[in-house]
N, C-alpha and C positions, 0 to 999 in steps of 0.2 A: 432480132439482133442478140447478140452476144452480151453479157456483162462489161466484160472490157469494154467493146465498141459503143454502148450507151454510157459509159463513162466519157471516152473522147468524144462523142459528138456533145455529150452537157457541157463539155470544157469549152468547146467552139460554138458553139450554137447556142448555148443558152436552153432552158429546159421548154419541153413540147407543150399542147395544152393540155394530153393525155398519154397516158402511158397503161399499158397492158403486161403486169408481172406476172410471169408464167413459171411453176415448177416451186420446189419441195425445200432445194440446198440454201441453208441459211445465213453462210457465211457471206456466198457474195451480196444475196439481198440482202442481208441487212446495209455492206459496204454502201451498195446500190442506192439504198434510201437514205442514208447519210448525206452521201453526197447531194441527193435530189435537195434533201431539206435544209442543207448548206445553201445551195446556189439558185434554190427557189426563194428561201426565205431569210438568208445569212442569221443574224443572231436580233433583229431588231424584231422581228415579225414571230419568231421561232414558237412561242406559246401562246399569242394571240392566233397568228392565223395557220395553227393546224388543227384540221375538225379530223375525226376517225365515224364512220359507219361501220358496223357487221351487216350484211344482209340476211344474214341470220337470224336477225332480229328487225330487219322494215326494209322497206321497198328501194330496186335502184333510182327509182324516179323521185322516191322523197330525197335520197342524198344526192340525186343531180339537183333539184330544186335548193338546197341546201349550197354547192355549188354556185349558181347562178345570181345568189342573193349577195347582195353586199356587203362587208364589213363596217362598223363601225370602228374599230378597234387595231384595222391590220390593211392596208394599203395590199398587200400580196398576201396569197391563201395556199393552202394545201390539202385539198378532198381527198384521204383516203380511206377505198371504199374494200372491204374486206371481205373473203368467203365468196367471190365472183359465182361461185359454181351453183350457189344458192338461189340464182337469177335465174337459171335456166328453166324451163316452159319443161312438164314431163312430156316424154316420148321426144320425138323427131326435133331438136332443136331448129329455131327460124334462122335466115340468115343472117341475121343480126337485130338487135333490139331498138325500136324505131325510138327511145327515148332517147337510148344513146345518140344514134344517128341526129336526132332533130338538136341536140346540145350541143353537137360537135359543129353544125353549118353558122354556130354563131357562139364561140365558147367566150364570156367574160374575159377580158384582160389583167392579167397579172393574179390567175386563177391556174393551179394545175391539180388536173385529177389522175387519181393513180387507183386502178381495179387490181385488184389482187388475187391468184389462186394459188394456194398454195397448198393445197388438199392432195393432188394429184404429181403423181411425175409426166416421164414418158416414154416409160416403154411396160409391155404388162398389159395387167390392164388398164391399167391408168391410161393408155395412149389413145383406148375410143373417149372417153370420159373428155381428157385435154383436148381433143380434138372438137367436142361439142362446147368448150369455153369459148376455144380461140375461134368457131365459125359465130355464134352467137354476136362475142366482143368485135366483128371483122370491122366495123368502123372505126375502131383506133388503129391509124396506121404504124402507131410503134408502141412494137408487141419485144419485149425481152424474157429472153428463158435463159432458166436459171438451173441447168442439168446436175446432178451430182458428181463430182471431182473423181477422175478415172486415178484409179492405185499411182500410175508413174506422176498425177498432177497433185496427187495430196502428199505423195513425197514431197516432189520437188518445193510447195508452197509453204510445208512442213521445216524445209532445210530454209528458206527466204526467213523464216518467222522469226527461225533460232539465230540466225546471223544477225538479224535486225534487234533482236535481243540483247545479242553479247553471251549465252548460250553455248557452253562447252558440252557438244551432242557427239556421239560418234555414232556410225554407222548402227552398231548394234541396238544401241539405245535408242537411234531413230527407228530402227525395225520394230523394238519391244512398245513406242511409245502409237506408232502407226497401227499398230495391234489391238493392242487396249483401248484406242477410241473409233475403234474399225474406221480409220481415215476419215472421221468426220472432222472438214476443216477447222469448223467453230468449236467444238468441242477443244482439238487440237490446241489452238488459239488460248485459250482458256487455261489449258494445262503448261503450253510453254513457258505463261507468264508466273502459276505456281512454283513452274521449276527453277526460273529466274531466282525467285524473292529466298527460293529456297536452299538452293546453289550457292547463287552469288557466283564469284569467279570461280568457280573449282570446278571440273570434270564431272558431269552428269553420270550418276551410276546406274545397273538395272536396280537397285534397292531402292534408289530416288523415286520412281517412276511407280515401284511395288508399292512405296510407301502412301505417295499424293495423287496417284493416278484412280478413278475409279474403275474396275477390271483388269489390270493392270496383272493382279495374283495368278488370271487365266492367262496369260505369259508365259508362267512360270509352268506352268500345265503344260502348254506348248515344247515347252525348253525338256520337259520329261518326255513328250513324243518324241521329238527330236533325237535326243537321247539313244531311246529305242530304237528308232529307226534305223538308229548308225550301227546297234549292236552294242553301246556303251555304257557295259555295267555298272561301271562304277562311277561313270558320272550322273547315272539314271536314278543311283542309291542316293548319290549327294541331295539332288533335287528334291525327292521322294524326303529326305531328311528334312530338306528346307519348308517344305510341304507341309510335314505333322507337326515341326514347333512355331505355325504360322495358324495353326486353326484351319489348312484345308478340308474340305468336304471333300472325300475320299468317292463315295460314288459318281461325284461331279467330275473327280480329276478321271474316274473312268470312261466316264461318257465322251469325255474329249479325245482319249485314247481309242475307244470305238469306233468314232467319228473317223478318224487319221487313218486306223486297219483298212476301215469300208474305203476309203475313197482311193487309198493304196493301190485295193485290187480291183478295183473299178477301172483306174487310170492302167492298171498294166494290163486288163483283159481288153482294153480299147489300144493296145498294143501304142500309149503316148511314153515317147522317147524322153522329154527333159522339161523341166519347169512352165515352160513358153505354153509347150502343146498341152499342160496339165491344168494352165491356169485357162487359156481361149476354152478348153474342154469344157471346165464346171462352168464358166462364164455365159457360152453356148444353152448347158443345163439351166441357168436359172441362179447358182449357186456363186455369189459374187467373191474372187478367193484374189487375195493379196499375194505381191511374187514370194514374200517371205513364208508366205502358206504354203506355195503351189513347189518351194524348195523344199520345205520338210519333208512332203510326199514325195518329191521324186524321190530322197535319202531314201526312203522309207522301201522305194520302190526297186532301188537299186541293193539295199539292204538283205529283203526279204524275197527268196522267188516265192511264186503262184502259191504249193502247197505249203511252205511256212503262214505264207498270209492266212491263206483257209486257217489253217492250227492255231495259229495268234487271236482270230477273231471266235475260234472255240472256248478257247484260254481266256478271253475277255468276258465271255460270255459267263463261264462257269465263275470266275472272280466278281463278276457283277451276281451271283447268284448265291456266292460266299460272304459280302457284306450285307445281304439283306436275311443275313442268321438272323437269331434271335439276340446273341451276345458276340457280334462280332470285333475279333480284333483285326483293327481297319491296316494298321501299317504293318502286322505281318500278313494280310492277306494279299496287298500291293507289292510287299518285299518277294514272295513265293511268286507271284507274279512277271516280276523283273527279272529274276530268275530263268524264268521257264522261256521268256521272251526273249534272253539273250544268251542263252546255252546253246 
């Protein structure tokens, strides 16, 4: 099941006697356990009866025994059992673990146990890996996975956080701030509330974001691809300005320039027409790319034909081969750069 949907069914139903957390994203699980340990244990039970195990460290079958014993101390309990994947038997997983199984045809009342993995995703390789947890775990019937937030869902949950805040975000600065925490919800989460305290009512700016955000500066990296790609000299110099009295690392802002050529002419020798087909493309490869990414490059792509690209990635080449002088000066090697890029 779904996050959401093991949310509504704990609303109606009441919590199971076991539960199987599947997957890596940490924003909804942690949501997920919140609520468990709300409506398992509300506030009376909350620190007497939650026990934690790592199986990392001792047997499923000591913390099902653990499980099964009585409190003195807590009317209602909460076993959870962490690192699931550490249970598993090498080679050929069984199809399921007969401690489990024999706990489950008679589980204590007002006892819930909660296995956790969260080691693995699932896709990769992680997806044979998950797939030996969840055949292993198959005697809990309620198993929730916990996928990672696709670009349009950590937008969207991005934009819910900021309104729920009070949050004066616009567009762009939702772009620069989705960037800088490469869409990790919780991270997200964490920085909207910096920006809050830091804001207050007034209009979130990209300096805001450059300032409190961590990576945040690689934005700004971006915003000089971008730049280039459109052919804009002089807005490429402004940034490149903002860049050296910021303390940027100048081979760093290269690399990210290198990165943006290559994938340029990747995306136009694969004959991709617009953002859509640039972003399923790398997505396809392996290379997980946000639409505000998969926009640069098309500029980049509409910008530059075929042999400028070739010459750009020459150009990068030879400049990445000028800062690693002996006494190199970094912001005129960049400025000759920008130059030769957008003549």
């Amino acid at each position: 099941m779904t996050p959401d949907q093991f949310l509504d069914r704990l609303a109606r139903q009441g919590p199971a006697a076991a539960y199987l957390f599947l997957g890596n994203e940490p924003f909804q699980r942690e949501r997920a356990r919140r609520a468990l340990l709300e409506a398992a244990l509300g506030a009376g039970d909350r620190e007497s009866g939650f026990s934690h195990h790592d199986l990392d460290e001792e047997t499923l079958a000591s913390a099902l025994d653990d499980a099964r014993s009585l409190s003195l101390f807590a009317a209602r309990r909460v076993i959870w059992i962490s690192s699931a994947e550490a249970a598993l038997p090498r080679g050929e997983a069984e199809a399921e673990t007969p401690a489990l199984a024999e706990y489950l045809r008679e589980p204590p009342p007002g006892t819930v146990v909660v296995i956790e993995c969260s080691r693995y995703g699932f896709e990769g390789d992680d997806k044979s890996k998950m797939e030996r947890v969840r055949k292993f775990y198959s005697a809990i019937p309620a198993q929730v996975e916990f996928h990672p937030y696709s670009p349009e869902a950590a937008r969207a949950a991005a934009q819910k956080m900021a309104r729920a805040a009070g949050l004066q975000l616009g567009l762009a600065e939702l772009a620069v701030l989705l960037e800088a925490t490469s869409g990790d919800v919780a991270r997200i989460a964490i920085e909207i509330e910096k920006l809050r305290l830091f804001a207050g009512e007034r209009k979130v700016t990209e300096q805001d974001i450059a300032t409190l955000v961590a990576d945040a500066q690689s934005s700004t990296i971006f915003a000089l691809v971008a730049a280039l790609g459109r052919g804009d000299r002089r807005r490429a110099l402004e940034i490149l300005d903002t860049l050296s009295r910021e303390g940027e690392y100048m081979p760093l802002a290269l690399s990210f320039l290198a990165t943006q050529f290559r994938m340029a002419l990747a995306a136009r020798e694969a004959g991709l027409r617009n953002a859509s087909q640039i972003q399923a493309h790398f997505t396809r490869l392996g290379a997980r790319m946000w639409p505000q990414r998969a926009r640069e490059i098309e500029q980049t792509v509409q910008a530059f034909p075929k042999e400028r690209l070739k010459g750009a990635i020459v150009k990068l080449f030879e400049a990445d081969r000028a800062l690693r002088d002996a006494r190199p000066d970094d912001r005129l090697v960049m400025e000759e750069l920008i130059f030769e890029l957008t003549a």
